[in-house]
C-alpha positions as CSV (number, residue, x, y, z in Angstrom):
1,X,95.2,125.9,239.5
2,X,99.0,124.4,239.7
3,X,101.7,126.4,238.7
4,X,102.0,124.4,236.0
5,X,99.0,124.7,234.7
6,X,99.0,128.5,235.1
7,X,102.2,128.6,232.7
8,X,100.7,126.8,230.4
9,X,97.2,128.0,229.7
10,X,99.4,131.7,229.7
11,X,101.3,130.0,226.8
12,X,98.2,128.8,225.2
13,X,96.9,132.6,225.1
14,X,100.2,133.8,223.8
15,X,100.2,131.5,221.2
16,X,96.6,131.8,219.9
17,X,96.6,133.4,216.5
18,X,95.2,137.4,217.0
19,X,91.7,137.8,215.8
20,X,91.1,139.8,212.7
21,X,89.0,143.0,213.1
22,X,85.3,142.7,211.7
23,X,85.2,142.6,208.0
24,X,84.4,145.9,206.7
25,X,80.5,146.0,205.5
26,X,77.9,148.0,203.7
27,X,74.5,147.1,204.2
28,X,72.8,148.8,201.0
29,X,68.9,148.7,200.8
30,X,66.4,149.9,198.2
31,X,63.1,149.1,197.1
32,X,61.1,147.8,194.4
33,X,61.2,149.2,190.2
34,X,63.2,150.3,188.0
35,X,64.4,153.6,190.0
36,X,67.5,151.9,191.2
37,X,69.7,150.3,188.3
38,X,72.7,151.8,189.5
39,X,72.3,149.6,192.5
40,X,72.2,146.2,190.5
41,X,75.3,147.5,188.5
42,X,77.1,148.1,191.9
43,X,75.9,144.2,193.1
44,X,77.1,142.6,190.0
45,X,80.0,144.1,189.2
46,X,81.2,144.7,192.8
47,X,82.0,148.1,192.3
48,X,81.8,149.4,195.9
49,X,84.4,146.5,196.8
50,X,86.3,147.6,193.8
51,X,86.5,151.6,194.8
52,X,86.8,150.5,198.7
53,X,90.4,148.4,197.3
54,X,91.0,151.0,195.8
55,X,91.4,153.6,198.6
56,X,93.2,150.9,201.2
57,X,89.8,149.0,202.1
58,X,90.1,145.5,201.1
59,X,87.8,142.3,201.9
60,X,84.7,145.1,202.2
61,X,81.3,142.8,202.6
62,X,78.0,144.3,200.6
63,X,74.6,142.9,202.2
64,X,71.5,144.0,200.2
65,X,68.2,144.5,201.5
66,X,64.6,145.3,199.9
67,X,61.7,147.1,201.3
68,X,58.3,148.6,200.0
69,X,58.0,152.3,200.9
70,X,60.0,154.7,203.1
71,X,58.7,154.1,206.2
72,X,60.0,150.8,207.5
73,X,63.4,151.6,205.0
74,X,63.6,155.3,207.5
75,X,62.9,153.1,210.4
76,X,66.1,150.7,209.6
77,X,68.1,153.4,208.8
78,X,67.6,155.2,212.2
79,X,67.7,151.6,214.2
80,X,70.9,151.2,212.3
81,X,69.8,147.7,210.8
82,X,70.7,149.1,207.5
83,X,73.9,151.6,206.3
84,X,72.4,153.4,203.2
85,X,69.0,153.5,201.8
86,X,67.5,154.6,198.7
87,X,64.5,155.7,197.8
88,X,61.8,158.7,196.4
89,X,63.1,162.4,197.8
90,X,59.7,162.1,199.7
91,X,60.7,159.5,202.0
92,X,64.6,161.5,202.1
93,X,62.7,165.0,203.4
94,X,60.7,163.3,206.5
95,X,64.4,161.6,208.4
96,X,66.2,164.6,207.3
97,X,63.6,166.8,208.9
98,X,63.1,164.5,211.5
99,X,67.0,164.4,212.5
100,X,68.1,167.4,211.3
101,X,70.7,169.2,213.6
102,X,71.5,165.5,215.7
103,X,74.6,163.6,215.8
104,X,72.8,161.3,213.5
105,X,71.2,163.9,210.7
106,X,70.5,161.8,207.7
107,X,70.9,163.6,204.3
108,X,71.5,162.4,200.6
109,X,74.9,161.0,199.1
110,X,73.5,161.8,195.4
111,X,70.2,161.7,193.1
112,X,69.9,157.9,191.0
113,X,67.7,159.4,188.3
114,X,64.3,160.6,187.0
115,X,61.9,158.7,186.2
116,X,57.8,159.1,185.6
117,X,55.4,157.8,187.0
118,X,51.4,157.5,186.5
119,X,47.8,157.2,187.7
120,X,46.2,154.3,186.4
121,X,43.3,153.1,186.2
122,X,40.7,150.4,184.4
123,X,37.7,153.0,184.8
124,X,36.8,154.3,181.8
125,X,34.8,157.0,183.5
126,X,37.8,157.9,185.2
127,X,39.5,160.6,182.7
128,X,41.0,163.5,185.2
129,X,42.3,164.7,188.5
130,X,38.4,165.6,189.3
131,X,37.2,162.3,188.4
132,X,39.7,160.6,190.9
133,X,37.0,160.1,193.3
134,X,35.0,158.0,191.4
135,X,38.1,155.4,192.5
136,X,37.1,152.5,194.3
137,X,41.4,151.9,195.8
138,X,44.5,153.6,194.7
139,X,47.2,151.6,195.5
140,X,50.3,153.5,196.3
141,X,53.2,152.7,197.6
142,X,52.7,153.5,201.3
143,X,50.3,156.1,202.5
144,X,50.7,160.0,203.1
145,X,54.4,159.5,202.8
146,X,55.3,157.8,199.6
147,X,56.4,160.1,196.4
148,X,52.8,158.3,194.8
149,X,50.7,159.6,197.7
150,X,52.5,162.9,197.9
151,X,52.2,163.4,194.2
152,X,48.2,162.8,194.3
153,X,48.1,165.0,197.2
154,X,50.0,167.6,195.0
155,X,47.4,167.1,192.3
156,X,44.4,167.7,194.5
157,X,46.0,170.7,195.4
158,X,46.3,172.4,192.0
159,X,42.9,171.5,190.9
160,X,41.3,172.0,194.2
161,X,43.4,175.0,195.9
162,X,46.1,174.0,198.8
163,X,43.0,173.1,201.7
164,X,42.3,170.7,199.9
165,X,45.2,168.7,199.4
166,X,44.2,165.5,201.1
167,X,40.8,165.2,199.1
168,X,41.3,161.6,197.9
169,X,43.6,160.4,201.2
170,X,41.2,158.3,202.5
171,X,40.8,156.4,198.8
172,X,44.8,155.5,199.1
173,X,46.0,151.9,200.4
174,X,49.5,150.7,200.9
175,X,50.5,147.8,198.1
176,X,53.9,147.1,197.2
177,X,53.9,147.8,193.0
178,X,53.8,144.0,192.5
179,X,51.2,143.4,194.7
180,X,49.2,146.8,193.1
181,X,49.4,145.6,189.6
182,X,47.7,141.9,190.2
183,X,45.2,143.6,192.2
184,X,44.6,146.1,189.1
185,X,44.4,143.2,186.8
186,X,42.4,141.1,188.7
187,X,40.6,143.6,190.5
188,X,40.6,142.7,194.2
189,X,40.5,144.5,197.0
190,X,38.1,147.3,194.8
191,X,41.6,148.3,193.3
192,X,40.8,150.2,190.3
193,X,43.5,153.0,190.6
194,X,46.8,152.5,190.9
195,X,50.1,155.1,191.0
196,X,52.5,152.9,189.1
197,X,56.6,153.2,188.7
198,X,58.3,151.4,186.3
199,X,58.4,148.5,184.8
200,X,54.8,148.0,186.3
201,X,53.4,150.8,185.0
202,X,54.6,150.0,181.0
203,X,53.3,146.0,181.6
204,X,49.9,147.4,182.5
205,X,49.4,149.6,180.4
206,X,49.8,147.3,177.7
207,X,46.8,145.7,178.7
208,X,43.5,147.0,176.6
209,X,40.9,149.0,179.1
210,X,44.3,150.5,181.1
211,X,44.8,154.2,180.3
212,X,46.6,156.6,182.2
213,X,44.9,159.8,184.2
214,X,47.9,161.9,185.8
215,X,51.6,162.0,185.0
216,X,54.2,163.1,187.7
217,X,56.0,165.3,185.2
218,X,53.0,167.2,185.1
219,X,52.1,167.6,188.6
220,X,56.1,169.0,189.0
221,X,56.1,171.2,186.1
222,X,58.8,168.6,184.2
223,X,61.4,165.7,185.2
224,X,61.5,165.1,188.9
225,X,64.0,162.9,190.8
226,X,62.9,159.4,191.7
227,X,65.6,158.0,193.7
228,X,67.9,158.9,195.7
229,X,71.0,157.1,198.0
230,X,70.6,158.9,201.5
231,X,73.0,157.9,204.7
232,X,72.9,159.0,208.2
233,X,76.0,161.3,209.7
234,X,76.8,158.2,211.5
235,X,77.7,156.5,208.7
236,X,79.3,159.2,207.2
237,X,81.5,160.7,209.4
238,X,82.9,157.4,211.2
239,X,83.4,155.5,207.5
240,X,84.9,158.7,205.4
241,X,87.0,155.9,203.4
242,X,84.0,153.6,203.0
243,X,81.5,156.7,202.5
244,X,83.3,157.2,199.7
245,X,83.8,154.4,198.1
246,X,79.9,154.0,198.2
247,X,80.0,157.4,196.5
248,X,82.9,156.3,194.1
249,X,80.4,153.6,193.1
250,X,77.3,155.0,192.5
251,X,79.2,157.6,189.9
252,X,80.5,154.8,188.3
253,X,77.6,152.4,188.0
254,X,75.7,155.6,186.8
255,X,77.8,156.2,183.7
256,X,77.8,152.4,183.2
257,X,73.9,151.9,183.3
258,X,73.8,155.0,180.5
259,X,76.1,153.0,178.6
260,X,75.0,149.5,178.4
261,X,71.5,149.6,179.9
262,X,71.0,146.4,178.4
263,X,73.5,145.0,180.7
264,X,71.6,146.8,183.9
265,X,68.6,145.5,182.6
266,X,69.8,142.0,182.6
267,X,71.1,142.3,185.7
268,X,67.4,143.6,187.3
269,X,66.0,140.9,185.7
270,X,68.3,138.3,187.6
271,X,68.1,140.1,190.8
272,X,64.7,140.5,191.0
273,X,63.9,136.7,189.2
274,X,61.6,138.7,186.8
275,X,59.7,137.0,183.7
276,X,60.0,140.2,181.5
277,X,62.3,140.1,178.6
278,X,65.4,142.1,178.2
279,X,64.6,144.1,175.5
280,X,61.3,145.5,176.9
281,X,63.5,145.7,180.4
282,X,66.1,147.9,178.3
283,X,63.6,150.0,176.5
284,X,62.4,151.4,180.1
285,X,65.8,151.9,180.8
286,X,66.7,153.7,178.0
287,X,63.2,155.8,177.3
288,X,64.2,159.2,176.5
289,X,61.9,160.5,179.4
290,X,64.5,158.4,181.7
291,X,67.4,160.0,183.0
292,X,70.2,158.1,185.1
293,X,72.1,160.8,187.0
294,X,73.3,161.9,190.3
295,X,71.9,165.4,190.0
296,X,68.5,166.3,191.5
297,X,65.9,167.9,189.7
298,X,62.7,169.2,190.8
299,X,63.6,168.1,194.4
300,X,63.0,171.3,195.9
301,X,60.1,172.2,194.7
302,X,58.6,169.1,196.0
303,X,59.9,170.2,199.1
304,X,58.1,172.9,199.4
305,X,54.6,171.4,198.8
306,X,54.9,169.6,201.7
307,X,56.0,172.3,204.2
308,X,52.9,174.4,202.5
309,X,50.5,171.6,203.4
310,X,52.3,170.7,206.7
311,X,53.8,167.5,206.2
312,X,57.3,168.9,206.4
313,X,58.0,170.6,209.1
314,X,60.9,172.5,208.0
315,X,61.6,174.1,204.6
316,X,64.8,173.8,203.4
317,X,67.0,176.7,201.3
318,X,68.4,174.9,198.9
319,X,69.2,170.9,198.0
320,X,72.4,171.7,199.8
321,X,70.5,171.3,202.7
322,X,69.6,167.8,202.5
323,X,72.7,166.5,200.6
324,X,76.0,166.1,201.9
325,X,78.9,168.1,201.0
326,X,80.5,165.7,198.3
């Protein structure tokens, strides 16, 4: 190249404007229900971009992402496809066990709430835990490791003694809670059972010949967390300002979906392009079994049913164990 060229392509490069940095992002995932209303609040009303401007952090992009049952949500999360996850304590106690003392130890930012959930069925022979195996299907979330699975496992346990906590495993199949409630109603697949969350669970069981069989207050001995927000140390530690911001957020949107669940009930509607009506949306969302808060309850004690029958391999001390610091 001539001189002369060489001077001016250097000029060229001085003069080129400087790139930005990367736009700030949050890639938020959860999965299907009711469990998560604090997450639609944060969507609509941009709160994690409004707490993130709030501490210095402008221009902060929020992705969102849905998935059906912790597995391929963990899977994300540890591939680093997604930056926060939410989802049943269940699915929070197999990464945290699984990645516990690594640079990348995933634990929870904070509880979403507690909500029940049932086994359903359209068997009128089927009354009781004992008469679960007269089941044709259960559909549950995702097998073995969903809070629905866990929770029948649980069941078998107390009415059978600990050996035999995986009595009706082999009756379970994965459905996402859409997906089990048309194959309730319409039968298919030999679906007769079903573990359903809310709002699924209150739409079928307006329809005559649905009754319930098992409640997951029961099983826990009273309200149990449903969802949780968890994050891997990654994320954490290298985005303090962002970290909490998320955090910032979710306390927010929870005092806002307590306060105007009609609002969050509107806005699940939208994002999930449902059919239902607000006010039957709204009376889910403000049932007085239903509680929107950051605290857990009950969480350890599911715990510790699974590192009795073996599925967790370490048992925590306390919640502190498997919730960050803040």
């Amino acid at each position: 190249m001539k001189p002369v060229a060489l001077i001016a392509a250097a000029l060229l490069v001085l003069s080129a404007p400087v790139v930005r940095a990367q736009v700030p992002e949050v890639r938020l995932a959860r999965q299907f229900s009711m469990g998560y209303l604090q997450l639609n609040m944060i969507e609509h009303e941009k709160l994690i971009q409004k707490h993130a401007a709030l501490l210095g952090i402008p221009d902060v992009k929020v992705t969102p992402f849905k998935f059906n049952g912790p597995t391929p949500m963990n899977d994300a999360l540890l591939s680093d496809s997604v930056d926060i996850v939410t989802g049943s304590p269940q699915g929070l106690y197999f990464i945290w066990s699984r990645t516990r003392d690594t640079p990348g130890a995933v634990r929870a930012i904070s509880a979403l709430g507690s909500l029940p959930y049932q086994v359903i069925t359209r068997n009128p022979g089927i009354r009781t835990v004992a008469d679960l195996g007269k089941c044709g299907k259960i559909a549950v979330a995702s097998v073995k490791v969903s809070a629905p699975a866990i929770l029948i496992q649980a069941a078998a346990a107390q009415a059978y003694g600990l050996k035999e906590y995986a009595r009706f495993d082999s009756l379970t199949v994965s459905m996402s809670p859409p997906d089990a409630m048309i194959a309730m109603l319409s039968g298919a697949g030999n679906v007769d059972c079903s573990f359903a969350v809310q709002p699924y669970l209150a739409q079928q069981l307006e329809r005559p010949g649905i009754h319930t069989v098992l409640d997951s207050y029961d099983v826990w001995g009273g309200p149990s967390t449903f969802s949780v927000a968890y994050t891997s140390a990654h994320f954490h530690d290298r985005n303090p300002g962002l970290y909490q911001a998320v955090y910032d957020a979710l306390e927010e949107a929870t005092v806002l979906v307590n306060k105007d669940p009609r609002k969050a009930a509107q806005y699940w509607i939208e994002d999930g392009e449902s059919k239902l009506s607000v006010d039957f949306v709204q009376s889910i969302a403000a049932d007085p079994k239903v509680t929107w808060t950051m605290v857990p309850q009950n969480t350890l004690k599911v715990a510790k049913f699974m590192y009795d029958v073996g599925t967790l391999k370490v048992m925590p001390a306390s919640w502190k164990d498997y919730f960050f610091p803040e």
